[in-house]
N, C-alpha and C positions, 0 to 999 in steps of 0.2 A: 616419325610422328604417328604414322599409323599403326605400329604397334605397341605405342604410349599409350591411344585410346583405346584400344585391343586389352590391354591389360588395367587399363582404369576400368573400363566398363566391365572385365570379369572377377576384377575385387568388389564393385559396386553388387554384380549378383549376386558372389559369393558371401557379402557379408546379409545384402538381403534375407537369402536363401538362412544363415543362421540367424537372424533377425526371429521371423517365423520359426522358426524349429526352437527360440527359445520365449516364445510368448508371453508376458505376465499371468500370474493363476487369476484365471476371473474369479469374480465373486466379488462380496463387501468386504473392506478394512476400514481402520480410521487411523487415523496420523496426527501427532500432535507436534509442533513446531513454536518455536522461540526466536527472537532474535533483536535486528533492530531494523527501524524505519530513517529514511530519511527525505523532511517532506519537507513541502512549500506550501504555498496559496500563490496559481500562479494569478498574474498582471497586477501584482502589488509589487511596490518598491523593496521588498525586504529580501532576506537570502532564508535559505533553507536549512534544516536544524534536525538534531538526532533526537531519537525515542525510542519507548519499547515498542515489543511486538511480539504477540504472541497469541495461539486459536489451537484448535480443534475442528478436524475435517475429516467426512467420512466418502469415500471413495468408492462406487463401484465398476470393477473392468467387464466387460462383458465379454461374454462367450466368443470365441471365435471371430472376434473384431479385429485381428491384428494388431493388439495393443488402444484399442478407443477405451475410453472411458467418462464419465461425468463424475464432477465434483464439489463437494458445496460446503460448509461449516461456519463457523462462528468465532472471529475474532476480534482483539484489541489491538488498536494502533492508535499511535500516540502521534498525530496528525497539530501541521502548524508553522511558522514562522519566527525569523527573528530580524533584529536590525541596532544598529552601533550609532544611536543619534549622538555619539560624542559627551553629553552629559554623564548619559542613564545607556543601557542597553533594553530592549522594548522586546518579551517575549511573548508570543502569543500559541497555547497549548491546546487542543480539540480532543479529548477521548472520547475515541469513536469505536460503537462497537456494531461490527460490520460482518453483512454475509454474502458471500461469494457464490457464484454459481456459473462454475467452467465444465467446460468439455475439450478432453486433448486426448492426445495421442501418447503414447511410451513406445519407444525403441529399446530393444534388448542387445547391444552389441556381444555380450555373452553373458550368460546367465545371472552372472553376479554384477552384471552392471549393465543397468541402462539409463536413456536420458528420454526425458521427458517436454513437452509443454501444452497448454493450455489457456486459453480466455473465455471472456463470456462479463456480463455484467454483476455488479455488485452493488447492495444497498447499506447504506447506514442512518443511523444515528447518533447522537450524543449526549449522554446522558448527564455530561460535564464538561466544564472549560473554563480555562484562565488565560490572566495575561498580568503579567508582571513589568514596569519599570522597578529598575534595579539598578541604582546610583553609586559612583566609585566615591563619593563624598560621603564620609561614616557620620554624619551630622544629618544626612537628609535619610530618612527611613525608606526602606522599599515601597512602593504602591502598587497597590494588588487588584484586579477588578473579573470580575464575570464574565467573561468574553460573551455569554449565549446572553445578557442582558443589555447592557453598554458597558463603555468605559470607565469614567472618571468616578468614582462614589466615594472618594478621598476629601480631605480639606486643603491638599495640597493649592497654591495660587498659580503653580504650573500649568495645571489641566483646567483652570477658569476659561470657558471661552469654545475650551475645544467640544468637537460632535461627539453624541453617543455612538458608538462604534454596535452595535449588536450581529453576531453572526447567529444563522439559522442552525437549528437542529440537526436537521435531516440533510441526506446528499445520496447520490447515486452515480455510479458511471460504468467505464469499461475498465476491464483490466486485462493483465496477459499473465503468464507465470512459464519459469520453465528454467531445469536444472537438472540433476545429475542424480538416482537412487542406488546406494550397495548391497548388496546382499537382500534385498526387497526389503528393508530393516531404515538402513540411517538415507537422509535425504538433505542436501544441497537446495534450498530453493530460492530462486530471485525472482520477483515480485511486482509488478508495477500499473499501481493503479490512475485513472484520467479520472475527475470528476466532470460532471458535465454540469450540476446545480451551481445556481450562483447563491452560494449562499452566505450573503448578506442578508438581514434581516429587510423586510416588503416596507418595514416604515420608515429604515433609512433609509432605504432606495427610491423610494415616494420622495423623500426632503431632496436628496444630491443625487437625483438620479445622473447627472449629465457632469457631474465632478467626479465618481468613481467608474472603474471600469469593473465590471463584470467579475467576481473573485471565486476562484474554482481549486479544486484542491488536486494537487498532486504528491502520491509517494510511491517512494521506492524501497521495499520491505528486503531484506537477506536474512535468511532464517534458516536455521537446522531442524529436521524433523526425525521423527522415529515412528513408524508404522506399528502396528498389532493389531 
């Protein structure tokens, strides 16, 4: 046993030791990344649903930090929910364009490969949203509505009765990120941000404050990137 941890602990220096001796180049790049999201609105009854995703972030590694760095940009995520009310299927869409600003670390296991992570908080916006019911009966048309305003603005006799649903704009939370870079070039990255806003609109929350719970956003982004 004792020379189990004798030779763990002199793999652990030794790769330390090339860790350091293969550092990232400091300096600024920027990295552009695609991919897909996949999110909820948690404490709602519904399940979670895929989207795109995709930004530009600009990176700088500093000097002789041992791989630190700060990182921030500007991206699109297609933030949201869905649910299988057995009639209709009820989708609800957030484009949110959102910016990041983490601080992590990189490890260099050997020059052409290291792995990374990072968090720090993030804000957004929306400058769009929808929500769709989408019926398997080809006699009853889809109904479409605003998510950032209310729901129902149909003539359907379905939606008589029911509340304006309005979600807010704006959100903010934490996030974390961290994944795998090749050749300081292509990049692996996973993603996952916590909202912390409730963002239900202040004047349905005034009417049902005590019928709804708190609705906050989570996703989870997988994206490929390329540096230059």
């Amino acid at each position: 046993m004792k020379k189990l941890i004798a030779a763990a602990l002199g793999l652990f220096c030794f790769t330390s030791a090339m860790a350091l001796d293969n550092e990232p180049k400091p300096g600024l790049t920027f990295q552009g990344q695609v991919g897909v999201d996949i999110s909820n609105i948690r404490n709602s009854e519904y399940s979670a649903k895929a989207g795109a995703n995709l930004g530009i972030y600009a990176q700088y590694m500093f000097e002789k930090a041992h791989g630190t760095y700060i990182m921030g940009g500007l991206n699109y995520a297609m933030k949201g929910n869905r649910k299988d009310l057995g009639i209709c299927v009820n989708k609800n869409v957030l484009h949110y364009l959102q910016v990041p600003i983490h601080i992590g670390f990189q490890y260099n296991i050997i020059p052409e490969l290291g792995v990374f992570a990072d968090f720090g908080p993030f804000f957004a916006v929306a400058p769009g949203g929808r929500g769709v019911f989408s019926f398997d009966d080809d006699t009853i048309g889809n109904h479409h509505y605003n998510i950032l305003k209310n729901h129902h603005t149909g003539d359907y006799d379905l939606f008589n009765g029911l509340p304006e649903l309005g979600f807010q704009r704006f959100d903010w939370g934490i996030g974390i990120r961290f994944g795998a870079e090749y050749n300081q070039h292509y990049s692996l990255n996973v993603a996952m941000d916590w909202g912390v806003e409730d963002i239900l609109r202040d004047t349905f929350r005034s009417t049902y404050a005590n019928v709804y719970p708190k609705y906050k956003t989570f996703n989870c982004a997988i994206t490929l990137g390329y540096r230059f």
